[in-house]
Legacy VTK file of the C-alpha trace (Angstrom):
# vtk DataFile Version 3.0
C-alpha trace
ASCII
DATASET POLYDATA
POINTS 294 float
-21.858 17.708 -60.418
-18.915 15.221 -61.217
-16.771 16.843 -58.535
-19.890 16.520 -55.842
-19.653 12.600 -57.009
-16.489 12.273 -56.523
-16.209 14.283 -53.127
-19.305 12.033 -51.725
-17.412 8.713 -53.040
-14.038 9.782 -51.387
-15.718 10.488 -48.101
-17.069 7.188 -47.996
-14.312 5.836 -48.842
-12.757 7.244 -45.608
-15.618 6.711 -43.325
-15.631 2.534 -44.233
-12.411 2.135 -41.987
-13.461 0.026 -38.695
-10.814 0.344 -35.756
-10.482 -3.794 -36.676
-10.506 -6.056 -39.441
-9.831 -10.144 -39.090
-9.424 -12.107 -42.100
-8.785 -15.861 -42.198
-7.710 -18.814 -44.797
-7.463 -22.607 -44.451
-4.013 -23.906 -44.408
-3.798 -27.814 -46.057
-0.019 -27.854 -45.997
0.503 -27.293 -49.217
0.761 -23.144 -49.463
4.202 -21.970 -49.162
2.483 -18.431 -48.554
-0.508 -16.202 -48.476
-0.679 -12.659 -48.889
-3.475 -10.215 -47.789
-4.130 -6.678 -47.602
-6.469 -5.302 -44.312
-7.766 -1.847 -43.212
-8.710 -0.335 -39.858
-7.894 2.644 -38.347
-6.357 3.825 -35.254
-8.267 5.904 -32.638
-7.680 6.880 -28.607
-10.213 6.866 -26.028
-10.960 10.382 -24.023
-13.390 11.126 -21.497
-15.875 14.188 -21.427
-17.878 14.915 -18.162
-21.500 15.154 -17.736
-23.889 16.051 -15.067
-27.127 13.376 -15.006
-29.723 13.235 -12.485
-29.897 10.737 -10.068
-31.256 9.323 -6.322
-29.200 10.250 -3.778
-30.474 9.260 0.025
-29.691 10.951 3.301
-30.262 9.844 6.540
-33.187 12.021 8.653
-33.320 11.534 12.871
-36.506 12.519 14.977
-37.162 11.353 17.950
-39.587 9.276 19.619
-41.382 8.731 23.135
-41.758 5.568 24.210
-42.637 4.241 27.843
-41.763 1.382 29.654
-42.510 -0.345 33.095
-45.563 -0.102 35.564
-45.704 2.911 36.769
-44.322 3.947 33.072
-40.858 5.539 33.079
-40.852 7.798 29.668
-37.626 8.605 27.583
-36.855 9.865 24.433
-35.145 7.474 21.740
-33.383 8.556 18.623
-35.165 7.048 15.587
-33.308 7.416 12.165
-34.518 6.698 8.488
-33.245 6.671 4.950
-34.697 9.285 2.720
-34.418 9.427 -1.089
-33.889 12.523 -3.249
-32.796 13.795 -6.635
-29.413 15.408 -7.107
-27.034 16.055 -9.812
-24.221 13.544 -10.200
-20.932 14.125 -12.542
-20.140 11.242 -14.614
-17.203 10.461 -16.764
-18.128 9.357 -20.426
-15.172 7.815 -22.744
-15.656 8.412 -26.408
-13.387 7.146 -29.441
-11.515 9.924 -30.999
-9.997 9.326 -34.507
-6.110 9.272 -35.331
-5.279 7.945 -38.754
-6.183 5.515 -41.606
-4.407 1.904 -41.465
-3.558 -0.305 -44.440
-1.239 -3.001 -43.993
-0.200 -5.919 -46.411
0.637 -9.154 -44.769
2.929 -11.862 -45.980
2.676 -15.417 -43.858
4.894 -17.786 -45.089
5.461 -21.600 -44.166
7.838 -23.559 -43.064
8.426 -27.216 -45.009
6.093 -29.536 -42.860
7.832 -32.496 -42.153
4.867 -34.867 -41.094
2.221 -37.385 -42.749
-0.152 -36.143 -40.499
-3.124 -34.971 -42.716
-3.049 -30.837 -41.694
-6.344 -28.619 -41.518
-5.736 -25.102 -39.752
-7.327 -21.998 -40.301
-5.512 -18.968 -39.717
-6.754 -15.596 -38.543
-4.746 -12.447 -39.153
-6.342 -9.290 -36.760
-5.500 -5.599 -37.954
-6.967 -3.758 -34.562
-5.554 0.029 -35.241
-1.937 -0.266 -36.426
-1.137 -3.542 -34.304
-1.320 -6.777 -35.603
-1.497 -10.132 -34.586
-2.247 -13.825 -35.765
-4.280 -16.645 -33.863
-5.369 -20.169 -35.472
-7.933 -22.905 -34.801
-7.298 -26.326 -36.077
-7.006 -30.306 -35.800
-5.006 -29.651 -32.691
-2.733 -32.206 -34.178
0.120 -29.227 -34.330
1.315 -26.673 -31.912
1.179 -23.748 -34.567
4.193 -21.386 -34.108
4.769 -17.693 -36.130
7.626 -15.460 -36.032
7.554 -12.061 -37.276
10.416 -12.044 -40.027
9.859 -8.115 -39.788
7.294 -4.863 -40.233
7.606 -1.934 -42.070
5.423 1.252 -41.839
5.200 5.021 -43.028
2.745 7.600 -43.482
1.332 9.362 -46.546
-0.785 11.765 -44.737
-3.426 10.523 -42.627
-3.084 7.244 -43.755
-0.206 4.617 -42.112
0.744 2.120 -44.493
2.709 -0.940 -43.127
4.406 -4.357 -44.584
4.576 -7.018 -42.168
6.524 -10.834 -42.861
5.707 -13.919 -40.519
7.386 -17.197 -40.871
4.901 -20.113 -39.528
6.149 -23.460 -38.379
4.087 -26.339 -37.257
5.130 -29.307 -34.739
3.194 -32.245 -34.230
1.815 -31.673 -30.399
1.326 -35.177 -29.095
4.891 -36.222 -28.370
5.029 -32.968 -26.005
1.556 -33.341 -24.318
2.367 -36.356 -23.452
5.480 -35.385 -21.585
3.913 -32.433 -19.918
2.580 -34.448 -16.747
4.457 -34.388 -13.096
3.628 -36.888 -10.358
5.595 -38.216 -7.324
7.451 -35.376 -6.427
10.120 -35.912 -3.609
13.454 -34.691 -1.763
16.162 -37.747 -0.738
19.846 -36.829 0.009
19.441 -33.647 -1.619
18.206 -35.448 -5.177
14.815 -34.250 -6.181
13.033 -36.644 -7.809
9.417 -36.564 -9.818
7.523 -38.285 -12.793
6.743 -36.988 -16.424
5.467 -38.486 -18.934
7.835 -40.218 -21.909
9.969 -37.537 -22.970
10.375 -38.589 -26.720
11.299 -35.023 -28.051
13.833 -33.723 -25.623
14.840 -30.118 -27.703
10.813 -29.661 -27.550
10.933 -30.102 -23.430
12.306 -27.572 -20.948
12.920 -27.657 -17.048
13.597 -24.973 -14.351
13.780 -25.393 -10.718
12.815 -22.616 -7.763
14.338 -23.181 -4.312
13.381 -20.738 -1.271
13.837 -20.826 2.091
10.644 -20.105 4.303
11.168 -18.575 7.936
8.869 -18.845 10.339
9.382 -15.421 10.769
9.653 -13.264 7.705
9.991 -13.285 4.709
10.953 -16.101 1.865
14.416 -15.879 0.667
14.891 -17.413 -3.276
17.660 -19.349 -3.134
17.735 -20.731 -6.759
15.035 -19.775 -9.449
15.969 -20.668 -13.296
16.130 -23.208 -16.284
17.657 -25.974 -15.989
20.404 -26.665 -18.163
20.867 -30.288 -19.778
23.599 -31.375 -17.606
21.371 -30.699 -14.472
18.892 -32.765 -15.196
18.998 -36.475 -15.620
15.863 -37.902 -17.597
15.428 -41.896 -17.467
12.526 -43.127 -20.395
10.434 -45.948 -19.964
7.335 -47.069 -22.652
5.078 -45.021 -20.583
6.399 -42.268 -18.324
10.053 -40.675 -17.640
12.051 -39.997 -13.851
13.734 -37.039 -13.434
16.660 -36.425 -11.072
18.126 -33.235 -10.340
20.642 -32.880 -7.443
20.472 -30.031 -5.260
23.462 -29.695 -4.110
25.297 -29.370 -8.050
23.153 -26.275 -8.583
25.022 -24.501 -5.807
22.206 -24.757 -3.117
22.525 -26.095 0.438
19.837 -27.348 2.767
20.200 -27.111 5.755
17.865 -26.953 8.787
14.769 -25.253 7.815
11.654 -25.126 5.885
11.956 -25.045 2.113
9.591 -24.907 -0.830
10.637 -26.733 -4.225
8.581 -25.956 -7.318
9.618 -28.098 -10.462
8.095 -27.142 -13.548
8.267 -28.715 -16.948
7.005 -26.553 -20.201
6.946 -26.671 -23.711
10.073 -25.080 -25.373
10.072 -23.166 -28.065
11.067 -19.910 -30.459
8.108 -18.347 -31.833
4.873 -17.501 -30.169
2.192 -20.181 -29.958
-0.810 -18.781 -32.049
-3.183 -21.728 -30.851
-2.317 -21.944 -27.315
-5.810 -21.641 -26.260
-6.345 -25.042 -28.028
-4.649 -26.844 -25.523
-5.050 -27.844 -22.125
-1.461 -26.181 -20.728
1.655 -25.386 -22.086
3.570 -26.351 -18.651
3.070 -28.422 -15.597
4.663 -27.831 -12.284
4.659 -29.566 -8.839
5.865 -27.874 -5.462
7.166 -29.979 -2.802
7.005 -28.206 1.007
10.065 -30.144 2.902
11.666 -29.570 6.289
14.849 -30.342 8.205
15.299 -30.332 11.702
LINES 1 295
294 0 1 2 3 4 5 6 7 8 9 10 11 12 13 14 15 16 17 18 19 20 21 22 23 24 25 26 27 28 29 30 31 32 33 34 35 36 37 38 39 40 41 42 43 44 45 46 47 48 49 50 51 52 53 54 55 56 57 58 59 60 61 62 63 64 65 66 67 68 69 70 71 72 73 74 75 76 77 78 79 80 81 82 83 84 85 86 87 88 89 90 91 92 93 94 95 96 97 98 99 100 101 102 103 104 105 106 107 108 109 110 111 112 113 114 115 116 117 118 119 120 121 122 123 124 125 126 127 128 129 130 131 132 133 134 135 136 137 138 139 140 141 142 143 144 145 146 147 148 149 150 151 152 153 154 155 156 157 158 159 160 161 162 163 164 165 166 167 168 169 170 171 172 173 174 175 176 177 178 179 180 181 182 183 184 185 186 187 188 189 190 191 192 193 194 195 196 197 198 199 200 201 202 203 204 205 206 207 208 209 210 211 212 213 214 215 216 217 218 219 220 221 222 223 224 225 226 227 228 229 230 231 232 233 234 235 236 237 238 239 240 241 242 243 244 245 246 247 248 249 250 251 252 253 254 255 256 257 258 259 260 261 262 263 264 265 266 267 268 269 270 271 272 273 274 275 276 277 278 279 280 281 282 283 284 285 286 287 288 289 290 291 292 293
C-alpha cells in the first residue's frame, strides 16, 4: 500500500511540469545577486488528420424562358444558383507531444550601479521548455542590460537539468533619449548635415550611414551601408540639441549625376541585450534624405 503511495506521489510529481514557468523579484539596487530554481518541460507540436462534416455549395444552372418585345420574341436564358450541401472535409489538428522534464537554476548577478537615482525594477526570468530568457518592467529611469555569463545543461534520464549565469547592468536612459532625435536633414558640397539632440554620452550613441543610387530604370545599387566610425562623424553640442556632419566624399562615395537616397540613423549602443526595450519609445531614429543631381 506504501509502494501504491509512493507510485501515485511520483506520478504527480511528473505530471505538475507546465511547458513554462516565469518567476520575478524586485531589484532596489542593493542585491549583488539572486538565485532561483524553475521547471517546465519541453514538448513539439504534431498534427493528426481528421475528417469533420461540413457545408460545401455547388453551383446548379437551369434555364429559363423569358419573352421580350411586341409581338414577343422568346429565348432561353441560363439562370444559375448556389446550392448548399454536407460533405466531408479533412482537417489538420496540432497536438503537444511530450519530450523531457526541465529544471534549471538561474544565477543573475549585478553590476555596481553607479547612480543616485533611487532604482525600482522588477525582473522576470521565463523557463518556456529548455530556453530561457529575462524581461523587466521598471521606473524607466534605466535602460536594463543582461549578458549571459554562460549555460550549462545535461540529462539524467528524462529530465534536462541546466545552470545558467547572467550579468545585469543598468544605465541611466535619459542622457540617450534625449539624443535619439533627427531633424533638418540635408546634402551641401557632399557634407550631410542633420540635428540630434545633445549628445552628452557619446560611447552610449552610435551612427551609420546608407548611400544608394536609384535608376530610373532598375534596380537600386548600395553604394555605402555601415557604422560610422568616430572619425567620420563630426558632432558639435549646444545646451539643447547637437549638428552632425559627415562628408561624403571621405567615406569613399562619389555623387555624381543621379538620384540618390541617404538614410542616417542614430541608435543606442550597447553590449548586452536590452531586457526592457518595450519600455521605451525607440531605441534608434533615422531620417532619409531623397537628393538629385543633374
Amino acid at each position: 500500500m506504501k509502494l501504491l503511495s509512493a507510485l501515485v506521489v511520483m506520478m504527480f510529481a511528473i505530471n505538475t511540469f507546465a511547458s513554462s514557468q516565469t518567476k520575478s523579484f524586485f531589484y532596489d539596487g542593493t542585491q549583488d545577486s539572486v538565485n532561483m530554481s524553475l521547471q517546465a518541460e519541453k514538448t513539439h507540436i504534431e498534427y493528426r488528420y481528421e475528417q469533420r462534416w461540413t457545408t460545401c455549395y455547388r453551383t446548379v444552372t437551369h434555364y429559363e424562358t423569358r419573352c421580350q418585345g411586341n409581338p414577343p420574341r422568346c429565348h432561353s436564358v441560363p439562370v444559375t444558383r448556389t446550392v448548399p450541401y454536407s460533405c466531408l472535409e479533412t482537417v489538420s489538428v496540432p497536438y503537444e507531444v511530450w519530450d523531457y522534464d526541465v529544471e534549471a537554476n538561474v544565477s543573475v548577478n549585478f553590476a555596481d550601479l553607479a547612480t543616485e537615482l533611487p532604482v525600482g525594477e522588477t525582473i522576470k526570468v521565463t523557463l518556456s521548455g529548455d530556453h530561457l530568457s529575462l524581461s523587466a518592467v521598471g521606473s524607466k529611469k534605466f535602460f536594463i542590460l543582461a549578458k549571459q555569463n554562460g549555460i550549462s545543461s545535461q540529462m539524467n534520464g528524462t529530465l534536462k537539468l541546466m545552470d545558467a549565469s547572467y550579468e545585469v547592468s543598468l544605465l541611466e536612459a535619459a542622457p540617450v533619449v534625449k539624443a535619439l532625435e533627427m531633424t533638418n536633414i540635408s546634402l551641401k558640397n557632399s557634407v550631410l548635415n542633420f540635428k540630434i539632440g545633445p549628445v552628452e554620452v557619446p560611447e552610449l550613441i552610435g551612427f551609420s550611414l546608407e548611400v544608394k543610387k536609384n535608376p530610373i530604370l532598375g534596380s537600386s545599387t548600395v553604394l555605402f551601408d555601415r557604422e560610422l566610425q568616430n572619425s567620420e562623424i563630426v558632432i558639435a553640442n549646444d545646451e539643447t540639441s547637437a549638428a552632425a556632419s559627415v562628408n561624403i566624399k571621405n567615406l569613399g562615395v562619389e555623387l555624381e549625376s543621379g538620384r540618390y537616397t541617404l538614410t542616417a540613423k542614430t541608435f543606442f549602443k550597447h553590449s548586452g541585450k536590452v531586457i526592457n526595450k518595450e519600455q521605451f519609445e525607440r531605441l534608434e531614429v533615422s531620417r532619409t534624405l531623397i537628393y538629385k543631381i543633374r
